[in-house]
N, C-alpha and C positions, 0 to 999 in steps of 0.2 A: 717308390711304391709301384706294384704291378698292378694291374686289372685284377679283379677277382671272378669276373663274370660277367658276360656281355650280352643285353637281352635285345633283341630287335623285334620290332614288328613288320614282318612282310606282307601284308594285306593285299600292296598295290604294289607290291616288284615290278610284276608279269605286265610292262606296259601300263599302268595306271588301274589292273583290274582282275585283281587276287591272284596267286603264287603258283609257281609251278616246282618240282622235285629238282630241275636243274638248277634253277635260283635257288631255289633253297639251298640246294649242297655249295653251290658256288659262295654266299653268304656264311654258310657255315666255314668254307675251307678259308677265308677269309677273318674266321674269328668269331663270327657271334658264334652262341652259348645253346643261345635259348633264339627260336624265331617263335614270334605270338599270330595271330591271324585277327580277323572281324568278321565284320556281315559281307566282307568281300570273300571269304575264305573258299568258295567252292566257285566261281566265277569261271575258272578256267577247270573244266570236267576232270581232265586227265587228274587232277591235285585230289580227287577223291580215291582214287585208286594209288596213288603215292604217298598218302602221309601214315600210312600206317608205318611203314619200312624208315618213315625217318623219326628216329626216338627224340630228335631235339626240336620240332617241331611240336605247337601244339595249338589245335583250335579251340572256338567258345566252347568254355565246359558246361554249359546250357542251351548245350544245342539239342534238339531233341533225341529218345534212345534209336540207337539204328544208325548214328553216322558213324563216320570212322574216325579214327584219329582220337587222341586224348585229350583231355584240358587242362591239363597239367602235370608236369615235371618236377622231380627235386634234382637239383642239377648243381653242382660246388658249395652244398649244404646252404643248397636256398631251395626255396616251394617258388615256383613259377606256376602261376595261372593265368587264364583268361577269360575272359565272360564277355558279353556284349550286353547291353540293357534295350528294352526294349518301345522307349515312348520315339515316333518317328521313321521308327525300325521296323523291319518285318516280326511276326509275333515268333515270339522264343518261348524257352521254358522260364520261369521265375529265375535271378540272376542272381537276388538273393539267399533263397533259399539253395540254390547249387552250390553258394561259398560258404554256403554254415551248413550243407551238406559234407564239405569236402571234408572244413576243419576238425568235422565231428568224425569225421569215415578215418581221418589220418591219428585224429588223438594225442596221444605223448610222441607219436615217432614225426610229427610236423616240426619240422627246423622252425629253430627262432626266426629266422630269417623268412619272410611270406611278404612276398610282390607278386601282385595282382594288376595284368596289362587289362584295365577296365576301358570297354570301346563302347562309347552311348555318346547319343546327339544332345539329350538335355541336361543341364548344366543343375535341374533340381536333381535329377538322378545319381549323378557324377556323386554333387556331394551327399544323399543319402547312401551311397556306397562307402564314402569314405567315417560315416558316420559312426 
């Protein structure tokens, strides 16, 4: 059997404190798919200026409107998203209402396929995401 698709989370590449366009593409020519981000995502400045250019990247899709970058991918007929939650965290937009934005915004053309890289510190969050 082969891989069908390879998702990593680069958050902490860059030194232990969010990603740069070099790692990324180095990570990518390497094999992953899909790179996901968190509350680390904009750590290192330059990466705000870079992630538009790179399509396999993708930061929280509740990050407020005005950053760059997307929150999601359909990539080897899978939906790749990202969100961060917010108890602990710096304040974000609602994490729920971003992924039942999404699935509503995608409709019929959302792959069966839907993984969702969920990045939150508490564990009641985690599972009312999974809920």
């Amino acid at each position: 059997e082969s891989i069908d698709l390879v998702i990593v989370n680069g958050e902490n590449a860059a030194g232990g404190a969010g990603l740069t366009g070099e790692i990324a593409r180095e990570m990518h020519d390497a094999g992953a798919d899909v790179i996901t981000n968190g509350n680390h995502v904009w750590d290192q400045r330059t990466f705000l200026k870079e992630i538009d250019a790179l399509e396999f990247c993708v930061r929280p899709l509740n990050l407020p409107p005005g950053n760059p970058g997307k929150g999601w991918v359909i990539q080897n007929g899978a939906l790749v998203a990202n969100a961060i939650g917010r108890v602990f965290m710096a304040e974000q937009d609602d994490p729920f209402r971003a992924v039942d934005a999404l699935l509503a915004e995608l409709g019929e053309r959302a792959p069966k396929i839907r993984i969702l890289d969920w990045h939150a510190e508490a564990t009641s969050e985690k599972l009312a995401m999974g809920w």
